[in-house]
C-alpha positions as a Markdown table, in Angstrom:
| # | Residue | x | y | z |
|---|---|---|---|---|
| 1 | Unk | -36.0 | -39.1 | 41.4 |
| 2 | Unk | -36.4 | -37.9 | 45.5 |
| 3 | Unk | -35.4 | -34.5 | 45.8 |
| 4 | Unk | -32.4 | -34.3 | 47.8 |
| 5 | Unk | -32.9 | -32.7 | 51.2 |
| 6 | Unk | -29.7 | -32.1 | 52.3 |
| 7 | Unk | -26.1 | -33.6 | 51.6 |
| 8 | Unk | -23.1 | -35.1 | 54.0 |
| 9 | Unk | -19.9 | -36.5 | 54.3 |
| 10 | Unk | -19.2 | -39.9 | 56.6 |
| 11 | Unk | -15.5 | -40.5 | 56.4 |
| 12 | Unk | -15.3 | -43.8 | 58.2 |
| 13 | Unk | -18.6 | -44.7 | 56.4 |
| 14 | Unk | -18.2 | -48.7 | 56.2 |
| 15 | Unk | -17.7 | -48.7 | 59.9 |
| 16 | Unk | -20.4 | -49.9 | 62.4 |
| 17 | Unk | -20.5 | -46.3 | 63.7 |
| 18 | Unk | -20.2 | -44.7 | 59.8 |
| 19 | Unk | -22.8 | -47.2 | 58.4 |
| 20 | Unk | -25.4 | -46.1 | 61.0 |
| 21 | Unk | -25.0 | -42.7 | 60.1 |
| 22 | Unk | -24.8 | -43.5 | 56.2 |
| 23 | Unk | -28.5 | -45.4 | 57.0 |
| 24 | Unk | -29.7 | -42.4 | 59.1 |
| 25 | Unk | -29.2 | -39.8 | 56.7 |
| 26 | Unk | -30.3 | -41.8 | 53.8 |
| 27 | Unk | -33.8 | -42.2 | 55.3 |
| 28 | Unk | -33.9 | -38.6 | 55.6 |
| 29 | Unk | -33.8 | -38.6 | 51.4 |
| 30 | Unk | -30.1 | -37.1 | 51.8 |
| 31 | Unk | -27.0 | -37.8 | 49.4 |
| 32 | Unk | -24.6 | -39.3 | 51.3 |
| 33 | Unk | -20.9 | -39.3 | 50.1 |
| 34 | Unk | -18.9 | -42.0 | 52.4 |
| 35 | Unk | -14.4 | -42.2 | 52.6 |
| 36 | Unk | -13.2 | -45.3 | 53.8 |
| 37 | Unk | -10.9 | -48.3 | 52.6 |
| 38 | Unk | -13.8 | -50.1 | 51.6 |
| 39 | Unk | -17.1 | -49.1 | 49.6 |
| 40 | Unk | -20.8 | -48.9 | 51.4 |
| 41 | Unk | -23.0 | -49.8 | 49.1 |
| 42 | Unk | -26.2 | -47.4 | 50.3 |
| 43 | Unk | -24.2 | -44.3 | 49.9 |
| 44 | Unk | -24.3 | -42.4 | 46.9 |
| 45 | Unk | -20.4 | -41.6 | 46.6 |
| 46 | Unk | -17.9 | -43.8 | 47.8 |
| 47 | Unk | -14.7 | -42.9 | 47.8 |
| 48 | Unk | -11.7 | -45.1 | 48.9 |
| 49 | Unk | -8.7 | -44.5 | 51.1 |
| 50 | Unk | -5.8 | -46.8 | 49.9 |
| 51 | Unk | -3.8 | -46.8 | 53.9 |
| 52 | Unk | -0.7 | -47.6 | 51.9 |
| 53 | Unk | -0.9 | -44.1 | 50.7 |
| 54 | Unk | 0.8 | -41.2 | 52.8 |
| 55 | Unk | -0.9 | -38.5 | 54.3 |
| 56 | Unk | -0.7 | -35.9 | 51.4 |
| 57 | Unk | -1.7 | -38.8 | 48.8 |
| 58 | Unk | -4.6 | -39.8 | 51.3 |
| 59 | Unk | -5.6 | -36.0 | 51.1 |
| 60 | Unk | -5.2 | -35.2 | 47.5 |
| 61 | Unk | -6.9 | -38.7 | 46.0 |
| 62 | Unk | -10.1 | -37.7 | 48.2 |
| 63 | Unk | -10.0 | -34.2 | 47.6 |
| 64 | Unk | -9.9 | -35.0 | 43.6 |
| 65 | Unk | -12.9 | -37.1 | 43.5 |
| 66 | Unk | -15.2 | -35.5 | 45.8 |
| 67 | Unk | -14.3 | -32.2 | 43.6 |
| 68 | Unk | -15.2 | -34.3 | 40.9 |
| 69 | Unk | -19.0 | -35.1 | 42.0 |
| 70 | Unk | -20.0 | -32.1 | 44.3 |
| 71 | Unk | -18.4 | -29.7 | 41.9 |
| 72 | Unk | -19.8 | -26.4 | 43.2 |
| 73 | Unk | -22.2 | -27.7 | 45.7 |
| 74 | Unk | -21.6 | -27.7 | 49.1 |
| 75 | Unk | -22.2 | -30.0 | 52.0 |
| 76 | Unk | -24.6 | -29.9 | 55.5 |
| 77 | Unk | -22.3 | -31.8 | 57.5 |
| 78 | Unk | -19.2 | -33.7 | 57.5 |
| 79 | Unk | -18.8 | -36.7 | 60.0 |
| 80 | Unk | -15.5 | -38.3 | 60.6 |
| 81 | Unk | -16.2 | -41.4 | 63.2 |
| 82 | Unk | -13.1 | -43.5 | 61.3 |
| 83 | Unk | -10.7 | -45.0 | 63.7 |
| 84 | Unk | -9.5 | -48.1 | 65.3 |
| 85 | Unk | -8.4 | -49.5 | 68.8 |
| 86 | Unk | -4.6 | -50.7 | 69.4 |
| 87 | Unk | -2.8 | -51.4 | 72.9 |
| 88 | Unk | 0.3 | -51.2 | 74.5 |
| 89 | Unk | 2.4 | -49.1 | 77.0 |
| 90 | Unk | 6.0 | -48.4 | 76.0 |
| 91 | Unk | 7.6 | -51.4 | 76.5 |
| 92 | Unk | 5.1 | -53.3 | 74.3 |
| 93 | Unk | 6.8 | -55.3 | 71.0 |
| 94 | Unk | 4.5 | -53.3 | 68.7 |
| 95 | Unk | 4.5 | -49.7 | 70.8 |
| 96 | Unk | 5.4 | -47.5 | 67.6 |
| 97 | Unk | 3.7 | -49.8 | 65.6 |
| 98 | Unk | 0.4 | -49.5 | 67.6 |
| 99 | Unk | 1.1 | -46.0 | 68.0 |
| 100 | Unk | 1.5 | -45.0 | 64.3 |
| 101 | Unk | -1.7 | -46.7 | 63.4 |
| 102 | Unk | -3.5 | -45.0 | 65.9 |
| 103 | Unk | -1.9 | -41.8 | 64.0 |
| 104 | Unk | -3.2 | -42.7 | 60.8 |
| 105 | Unk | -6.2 | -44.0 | 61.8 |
| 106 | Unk | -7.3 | -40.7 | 64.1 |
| 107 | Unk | -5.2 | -38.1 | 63.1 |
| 108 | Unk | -5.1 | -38.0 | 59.8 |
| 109 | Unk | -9.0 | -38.9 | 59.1 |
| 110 | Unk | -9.5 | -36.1 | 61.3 |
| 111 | Unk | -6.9 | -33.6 | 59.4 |
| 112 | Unk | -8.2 | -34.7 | 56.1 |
| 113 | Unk | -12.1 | -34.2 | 57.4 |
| 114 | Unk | -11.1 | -30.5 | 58.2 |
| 115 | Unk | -9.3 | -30.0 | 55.0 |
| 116 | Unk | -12.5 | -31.1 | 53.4 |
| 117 | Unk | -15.0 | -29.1 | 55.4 |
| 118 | Unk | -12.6 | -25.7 | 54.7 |
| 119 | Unk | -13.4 | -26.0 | 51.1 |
| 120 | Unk | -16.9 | -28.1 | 50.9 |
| 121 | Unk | -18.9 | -27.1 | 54.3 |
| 122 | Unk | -21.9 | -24.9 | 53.9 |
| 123 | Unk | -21.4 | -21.8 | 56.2 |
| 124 | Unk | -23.8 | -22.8 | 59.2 |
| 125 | Unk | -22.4 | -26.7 | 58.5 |
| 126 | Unk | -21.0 | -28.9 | 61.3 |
| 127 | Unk | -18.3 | -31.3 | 61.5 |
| 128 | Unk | -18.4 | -34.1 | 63.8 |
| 129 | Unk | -14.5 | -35.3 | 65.1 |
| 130 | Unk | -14.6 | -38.4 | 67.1 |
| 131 | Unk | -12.6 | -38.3 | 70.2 |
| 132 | Unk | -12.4 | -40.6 | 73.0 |
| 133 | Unk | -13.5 | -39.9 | 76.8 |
| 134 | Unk | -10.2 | -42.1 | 77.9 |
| 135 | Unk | -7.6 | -39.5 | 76.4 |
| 136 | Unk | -8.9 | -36.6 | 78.8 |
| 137 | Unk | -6.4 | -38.4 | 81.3 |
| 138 | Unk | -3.4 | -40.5 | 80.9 |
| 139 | Unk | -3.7 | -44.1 | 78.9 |
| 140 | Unk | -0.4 | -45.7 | 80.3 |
| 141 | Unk | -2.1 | -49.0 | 79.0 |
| 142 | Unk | -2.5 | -47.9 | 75.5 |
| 143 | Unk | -0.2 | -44.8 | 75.3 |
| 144 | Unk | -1.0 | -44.6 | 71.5 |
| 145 | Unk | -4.8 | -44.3 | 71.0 |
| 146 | Unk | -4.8 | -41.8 | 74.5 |
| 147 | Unk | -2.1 | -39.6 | 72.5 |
| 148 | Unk | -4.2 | -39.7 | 68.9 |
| 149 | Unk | -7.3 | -39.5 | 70.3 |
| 150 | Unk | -5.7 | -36.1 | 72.5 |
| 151 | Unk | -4.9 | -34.4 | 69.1 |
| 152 | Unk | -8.5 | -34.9 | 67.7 |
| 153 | Unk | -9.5 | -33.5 | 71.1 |
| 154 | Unk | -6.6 | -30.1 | 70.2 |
| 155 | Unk | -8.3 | -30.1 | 67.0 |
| 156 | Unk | -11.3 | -30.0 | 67.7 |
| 157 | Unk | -10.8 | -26.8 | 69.8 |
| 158 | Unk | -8.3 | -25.0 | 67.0 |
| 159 | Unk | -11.2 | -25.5 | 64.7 |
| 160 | Unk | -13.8 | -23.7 | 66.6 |
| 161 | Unk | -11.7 | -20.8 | 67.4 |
| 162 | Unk | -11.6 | -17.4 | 65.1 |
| 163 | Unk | -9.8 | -17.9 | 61.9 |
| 164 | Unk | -9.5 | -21.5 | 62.0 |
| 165 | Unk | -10.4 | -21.7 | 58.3 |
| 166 | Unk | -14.0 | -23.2 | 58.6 |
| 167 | Unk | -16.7 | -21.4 | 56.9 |
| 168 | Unk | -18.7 | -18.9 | 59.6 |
| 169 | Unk | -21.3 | -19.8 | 62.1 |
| 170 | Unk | -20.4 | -24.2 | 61.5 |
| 171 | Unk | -20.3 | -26.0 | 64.4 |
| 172 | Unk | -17.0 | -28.2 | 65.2 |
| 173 | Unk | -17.4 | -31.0 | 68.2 |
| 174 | Unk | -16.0 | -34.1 | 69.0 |
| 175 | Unk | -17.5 | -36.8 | 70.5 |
| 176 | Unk | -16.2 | -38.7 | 73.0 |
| 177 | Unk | -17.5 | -42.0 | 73.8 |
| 178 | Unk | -16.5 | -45.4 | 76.1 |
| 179 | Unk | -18.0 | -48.3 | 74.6 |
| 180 | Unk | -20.1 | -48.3 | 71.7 |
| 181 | Unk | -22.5 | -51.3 | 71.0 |
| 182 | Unk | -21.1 | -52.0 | 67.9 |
| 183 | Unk | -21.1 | -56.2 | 66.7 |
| 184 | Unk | -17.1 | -56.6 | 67.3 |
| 185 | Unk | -17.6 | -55.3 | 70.6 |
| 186 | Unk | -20.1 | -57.8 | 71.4 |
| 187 | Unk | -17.9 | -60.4 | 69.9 |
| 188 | Unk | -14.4 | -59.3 | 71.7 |
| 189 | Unk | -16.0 | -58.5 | 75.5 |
| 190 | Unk | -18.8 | -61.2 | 75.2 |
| 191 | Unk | -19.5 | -60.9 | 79.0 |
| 192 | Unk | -19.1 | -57.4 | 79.7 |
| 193 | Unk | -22.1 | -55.1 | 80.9 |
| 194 | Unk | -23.4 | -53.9 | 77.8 |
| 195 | Unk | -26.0 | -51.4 | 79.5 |
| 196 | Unk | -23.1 | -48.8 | 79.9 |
| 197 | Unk | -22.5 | -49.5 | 76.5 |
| 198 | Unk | -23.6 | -46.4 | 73.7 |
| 199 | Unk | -25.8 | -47.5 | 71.0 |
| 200 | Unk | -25.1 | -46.2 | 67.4 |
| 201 | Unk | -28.3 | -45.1 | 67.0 |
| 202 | Unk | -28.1 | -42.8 | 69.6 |
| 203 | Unk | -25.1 | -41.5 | 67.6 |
| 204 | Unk | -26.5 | -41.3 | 64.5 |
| 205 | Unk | -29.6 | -39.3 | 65.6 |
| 206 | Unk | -27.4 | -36.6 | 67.6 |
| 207 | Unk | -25.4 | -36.3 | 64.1 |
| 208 | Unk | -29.3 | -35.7 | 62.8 |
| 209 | Unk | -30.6 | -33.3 | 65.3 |
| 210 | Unk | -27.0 | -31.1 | 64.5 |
| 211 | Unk | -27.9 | -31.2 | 60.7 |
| 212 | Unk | -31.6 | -30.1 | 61.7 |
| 213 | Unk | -30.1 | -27.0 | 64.1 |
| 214 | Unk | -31.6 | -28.9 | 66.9 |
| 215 | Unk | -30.0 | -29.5 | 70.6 |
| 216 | Unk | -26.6 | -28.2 | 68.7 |
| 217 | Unk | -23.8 | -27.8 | 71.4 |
| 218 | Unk | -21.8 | -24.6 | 71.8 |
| 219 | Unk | -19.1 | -24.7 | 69.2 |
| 220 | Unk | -15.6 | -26.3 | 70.0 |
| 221 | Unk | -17.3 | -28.8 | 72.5 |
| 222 | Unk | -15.7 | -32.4 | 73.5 |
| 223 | Unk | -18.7 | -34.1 | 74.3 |
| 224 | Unk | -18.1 | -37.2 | 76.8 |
| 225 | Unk | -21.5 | -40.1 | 75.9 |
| 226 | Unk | -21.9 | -41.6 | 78.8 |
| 227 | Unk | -24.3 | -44.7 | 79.7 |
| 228 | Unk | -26.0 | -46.3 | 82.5 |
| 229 | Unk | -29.1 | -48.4 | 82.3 |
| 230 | Unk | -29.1 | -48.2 | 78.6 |
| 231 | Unk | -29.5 | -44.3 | 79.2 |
| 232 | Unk | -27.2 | -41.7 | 77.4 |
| 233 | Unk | -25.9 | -38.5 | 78.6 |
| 234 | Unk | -23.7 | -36.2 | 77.1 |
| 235 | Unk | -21.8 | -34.2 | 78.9 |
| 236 | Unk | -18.9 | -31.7 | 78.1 |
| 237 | Unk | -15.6 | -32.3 | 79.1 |
């Protein structure tokens, strides 16, 4: 039996983005506990999100088993990177639709993620939010995802500030990426200029260097990836 070397949370852990981080940390000999509507197979806990649950079920069924395997340890890091893509302005057919998805599928992962880390992150942790460069300014095109993606960027701020609820000295950021090179990508814009495009592994080792105190930003940051030439940048918003 490895000795652990460290423990985290990927809520959104069956996604391209999640399962790159899952991967990433479990060559590193960590346990990895993963939330999402479906299992991955490499973590060591997987709990599932039934989306026909409210937000308080969502919360309270997650809650209930991670309590039930950590017990009284704590963990290094939580990453939420769930989400999802919809369209529309306000004259779209499905513009509540589209825009309550976007709710569920930002918001509340990101809500539930805090909820977690106030009770199961180690003081010193971080916890990753995942943001999107796009909402900075207005999304008339896809008025949903701009407005959910602007309250992950809210709470990423209310987090870091005093008396947020975190345990002291963790580190809250938000990523906020364009394009990642993820395989529906590829599929869905088959002739788009995938060298401006962020690979997940460039992701999943920033996530690595934070859990390792290395390059960490300063607390609270929205941190825009952007790429040219297959080259990646961050740069705070």
């Amino acid at each position: 039996m490895a000795t652990v070397l460290g423990r985290v949370i990927v809520y959104g852990g069956k996604g391209a983005l999640g399962s790159a981080c899952v991967s990433q940390f479990k060559t590193q000999n960590w346990w990895v506990g993963c939330i999402d509507t479906n299992p991955n197979e490499q973590a060591d806990l997987s709990v599932i999100v039934n989306p026909d649950n409210d937000w308080l079920q969502q919360e309270t069924k997650i809650l209930a088993q991670i309590e039930n395997t950590l017990k009284d340890e704590k963990v290094d890091g939580i990453i939420c990177v769930a989400g999802g893509w919809a369209g529309g302005n306000a004259a779209h057919k499905d513009f509540v639709k589209n825009s309550d998805l976007m709710w569920k599928q930002s918001v509340w992962s990101s809500i539930i993620a805090a909820s977690i880390a106030s009770r199961y992150l180690k003081e010193g942790g971080f916890l990753s939010l995942t943001g999107a460069k796009a909402a900075l300014e207005e999304t008339p095109g896809m008025i949903g995802y701009g407005m959910a993606k602007a309250a992950v960027h809210q709470l990423t701020k209310s987090l870091a500030a005093k008396d947020s609820g975190l345990p002291s000295n963790s580190l809250v950021a938000c990523i906020l990426p364009i394009t990642l090179d993820t395989p529906m990508n590829r599929k869905w814009m088959p002739k788009a200029d995938t060298s401006t495009w962020t690979p997940l592994d460039f992701v999943s080792n920033l996530f690595w260097k934070w859990s390792q105190n290395q390059d960490r930003p300063t607390n609270g940051s929205l941190l825009q990836l952007i790429t040219k030439d297959n080259k990646t940048e961050l740069i705070t918003a």
